[in-house]
C-alpha positions as CSV (number, residue, x, y, z in Angstrom):
1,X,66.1,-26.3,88.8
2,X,64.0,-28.1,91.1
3,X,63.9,-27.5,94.6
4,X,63.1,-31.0,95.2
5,X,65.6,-33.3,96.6
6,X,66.7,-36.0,94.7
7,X,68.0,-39.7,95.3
8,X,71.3,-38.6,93.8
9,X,71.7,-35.0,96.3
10,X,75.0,-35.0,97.4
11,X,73.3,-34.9,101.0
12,X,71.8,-38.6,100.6
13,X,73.7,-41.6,101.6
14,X,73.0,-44.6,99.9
15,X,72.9,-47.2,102.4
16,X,72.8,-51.0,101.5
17,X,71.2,-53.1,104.3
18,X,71.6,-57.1,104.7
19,X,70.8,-59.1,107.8
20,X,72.1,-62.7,108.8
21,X,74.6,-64.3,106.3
22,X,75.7,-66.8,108.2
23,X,78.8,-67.5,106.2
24,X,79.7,-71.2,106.6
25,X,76.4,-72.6,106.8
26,X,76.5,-76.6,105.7
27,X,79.8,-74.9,104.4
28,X,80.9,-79.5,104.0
29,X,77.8,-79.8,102.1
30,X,78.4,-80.2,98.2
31,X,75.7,-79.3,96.9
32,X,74.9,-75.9,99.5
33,X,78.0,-75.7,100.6
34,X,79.0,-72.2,98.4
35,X,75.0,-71.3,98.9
36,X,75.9,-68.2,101.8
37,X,79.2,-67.4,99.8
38,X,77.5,-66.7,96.6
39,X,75.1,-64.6,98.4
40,X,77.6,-62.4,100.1
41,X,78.8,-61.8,96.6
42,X,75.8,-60.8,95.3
43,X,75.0,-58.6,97.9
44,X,78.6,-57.0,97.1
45,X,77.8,-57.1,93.2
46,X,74.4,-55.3,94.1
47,X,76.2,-52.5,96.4
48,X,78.6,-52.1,93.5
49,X,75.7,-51.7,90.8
50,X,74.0,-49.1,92.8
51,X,76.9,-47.3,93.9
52,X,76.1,-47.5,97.8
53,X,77.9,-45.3,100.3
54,X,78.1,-48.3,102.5
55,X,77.1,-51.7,103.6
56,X,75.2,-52.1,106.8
57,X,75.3,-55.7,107.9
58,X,73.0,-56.6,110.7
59,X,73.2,-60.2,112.4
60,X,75.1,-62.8,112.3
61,X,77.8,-62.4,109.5
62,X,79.2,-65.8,110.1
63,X,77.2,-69.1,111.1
64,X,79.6,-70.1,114.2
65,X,81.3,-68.2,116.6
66,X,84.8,-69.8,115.5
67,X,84.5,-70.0,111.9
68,X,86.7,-72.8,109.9
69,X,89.7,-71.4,108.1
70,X,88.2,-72.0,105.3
71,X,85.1,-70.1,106.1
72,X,87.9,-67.5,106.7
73,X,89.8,-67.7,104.1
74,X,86.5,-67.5,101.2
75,X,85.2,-64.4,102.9
């Protein structure tokens, strides 16, 4: 056995870091409208796939400080 430490030592976290999502940006915009959405749920997909310990997020998670309820309600 190696005395090495490894990526997958039961001493690491695995921490997943994403910045500035800014849910509800151009949220009434057909075409970008589900743009910052779809993102959030591939940085979920991504910290399922790589099993992360937890998700830092860093900045603004939503793009106004009183979010619609619909902005709400898809996050």
């Amino acid at each position: 056995m190696s005395s090495e430490k490894t990526l997958e030592d039961e001493d690491t976290f695995k921490i997943l870091i994403a910045t500035d999502i800014h849910l509800g940006y151009l949220e009434k915009d057909a075409i970008r409208g589900q743009d910052t959405y779809n993102t959030l749920n591939e940085i979920l997909d991504c910290a399922k796939k790589n099993k992360v310990d937890f998700i830092l997020l860093g900045g603004d998670l939503f793009h106004e400080n009183k979010p619609s309820r619909r902005c709400l309600h898809s996050s």
